[in-house]
LOVO-332826 format. One record per atom (N, C-alpha, C): x, y, z. Coordinates in steps of 0.05 Angstrom, whole numbers, plus 5000, padded with zeros to 4 digits. Layout:
N
XYZ;...
***
This chain:
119
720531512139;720731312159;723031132153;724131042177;726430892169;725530552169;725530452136;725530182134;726129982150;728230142167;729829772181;727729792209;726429982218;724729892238;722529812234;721629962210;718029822209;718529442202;716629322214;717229102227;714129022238;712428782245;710228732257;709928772290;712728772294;713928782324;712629062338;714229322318;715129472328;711329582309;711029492295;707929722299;705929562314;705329402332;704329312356;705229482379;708129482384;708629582406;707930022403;707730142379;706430292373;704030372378;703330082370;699730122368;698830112402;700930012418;701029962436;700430232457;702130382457;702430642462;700230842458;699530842425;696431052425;694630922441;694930692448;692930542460;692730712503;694630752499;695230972525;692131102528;690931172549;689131352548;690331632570;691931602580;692331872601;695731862609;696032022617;699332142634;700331862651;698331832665;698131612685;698531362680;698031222663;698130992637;701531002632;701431282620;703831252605;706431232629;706731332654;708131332669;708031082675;706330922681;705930612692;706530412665;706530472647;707830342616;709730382616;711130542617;714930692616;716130602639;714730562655;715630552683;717730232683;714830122668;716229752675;717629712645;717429852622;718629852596;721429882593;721330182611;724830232610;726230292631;729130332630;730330292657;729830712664;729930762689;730030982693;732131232680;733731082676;736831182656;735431302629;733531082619;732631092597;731031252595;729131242611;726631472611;727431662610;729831802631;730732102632;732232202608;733831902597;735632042572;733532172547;730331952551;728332102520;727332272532;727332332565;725832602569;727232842555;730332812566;731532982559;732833082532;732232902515;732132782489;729633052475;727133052487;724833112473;725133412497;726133462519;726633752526;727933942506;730333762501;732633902486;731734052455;729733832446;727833922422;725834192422;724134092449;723034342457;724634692455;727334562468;728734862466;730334932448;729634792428;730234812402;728934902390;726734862382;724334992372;723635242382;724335292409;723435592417;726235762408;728135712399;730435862389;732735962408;732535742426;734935772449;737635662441;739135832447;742535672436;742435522452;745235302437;746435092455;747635122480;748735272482;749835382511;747335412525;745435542519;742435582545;741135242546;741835102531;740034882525;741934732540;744934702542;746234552559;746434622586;745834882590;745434952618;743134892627;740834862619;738234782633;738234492628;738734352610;737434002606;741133912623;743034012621;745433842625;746233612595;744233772580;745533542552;747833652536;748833452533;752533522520;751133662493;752833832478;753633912454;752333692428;754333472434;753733322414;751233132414;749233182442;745733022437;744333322423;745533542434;743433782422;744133812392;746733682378;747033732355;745633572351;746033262355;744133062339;740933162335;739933272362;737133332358;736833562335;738733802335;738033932314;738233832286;739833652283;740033512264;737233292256;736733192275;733833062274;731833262262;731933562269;728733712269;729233792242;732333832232;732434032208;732733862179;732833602191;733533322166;731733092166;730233102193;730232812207;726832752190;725632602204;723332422195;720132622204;721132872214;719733042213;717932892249;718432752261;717432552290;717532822311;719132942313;719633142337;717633462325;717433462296;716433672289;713233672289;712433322284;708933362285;707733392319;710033232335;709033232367;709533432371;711433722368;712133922377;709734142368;708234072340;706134302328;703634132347;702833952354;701233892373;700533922400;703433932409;703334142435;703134432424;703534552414;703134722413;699734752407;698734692392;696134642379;694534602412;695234462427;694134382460;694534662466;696234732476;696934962489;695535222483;694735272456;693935422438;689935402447;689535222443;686135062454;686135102484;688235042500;687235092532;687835432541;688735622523;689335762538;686335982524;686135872508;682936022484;681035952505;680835612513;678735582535;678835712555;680935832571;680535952597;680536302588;681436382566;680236652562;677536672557;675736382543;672536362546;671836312577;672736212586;671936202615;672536482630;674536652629;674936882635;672836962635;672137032612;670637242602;667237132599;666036902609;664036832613;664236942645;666436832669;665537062689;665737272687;667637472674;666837702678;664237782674;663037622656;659737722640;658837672667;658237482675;656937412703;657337612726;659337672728;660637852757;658938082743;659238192723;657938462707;655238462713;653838212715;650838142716;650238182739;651838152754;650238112786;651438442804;653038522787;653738782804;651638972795;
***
């Protein structure tokens, strides 16, 4: 973690955030927090990471986000040096993704049992 930010400020406004309970929250928090400039630059900020991690060159990653060369270098530079921030939210989505897609193959396959039952 980088020293010059931890601060009483900035872990309130942290604490602030897990304090989020849904998508909806967080859009209506960001909304009045930052300017729209801002929001799209960390969307595209945390896209660019995404297609990083799945092993897409810079050229495919500047063609889909529109981010220059030198934000996709910085981000690779963040995932392969950095404070490890993009690598715990990135194994979490995944970890989500991983849990909802198990739940709907249990749901699958609880109807099929059913459909099996009644035919």
């Amino acid at each position: 973690m980088n020293g010059k930010l931890k601060n009483e400020n900035t872990d309130r406004f942290f604490r602030a955030i897990l304090g989020l309970e849904n998508v909806d929250e967080c859009y209506d928090f960001f909304e009045d927090l930052c300017t729209v400039s801002e929001l799209q630059a960390m969307t595209q900020r945390f896209h660019v990471a995404r297609l990083l991690d799945e092993g897409k060159t810079y050229l495919e990653i500047s063609a889909e986000t529109g981010a220059s060369t030198a934000t996709i270098s910085r981000i690779n530079k963040c995932l392969e040096y950095g404070s490890d921030g993009y690598r715990t939210v990135l194994s979490r989505l995944h970890e989500l993704a991983d849990e909802s897609a198990s739940e709907q193959t249990e749901r699958e396959n609880t109807e099929d049992a059913d459909d099996s039952r009644l035919s």
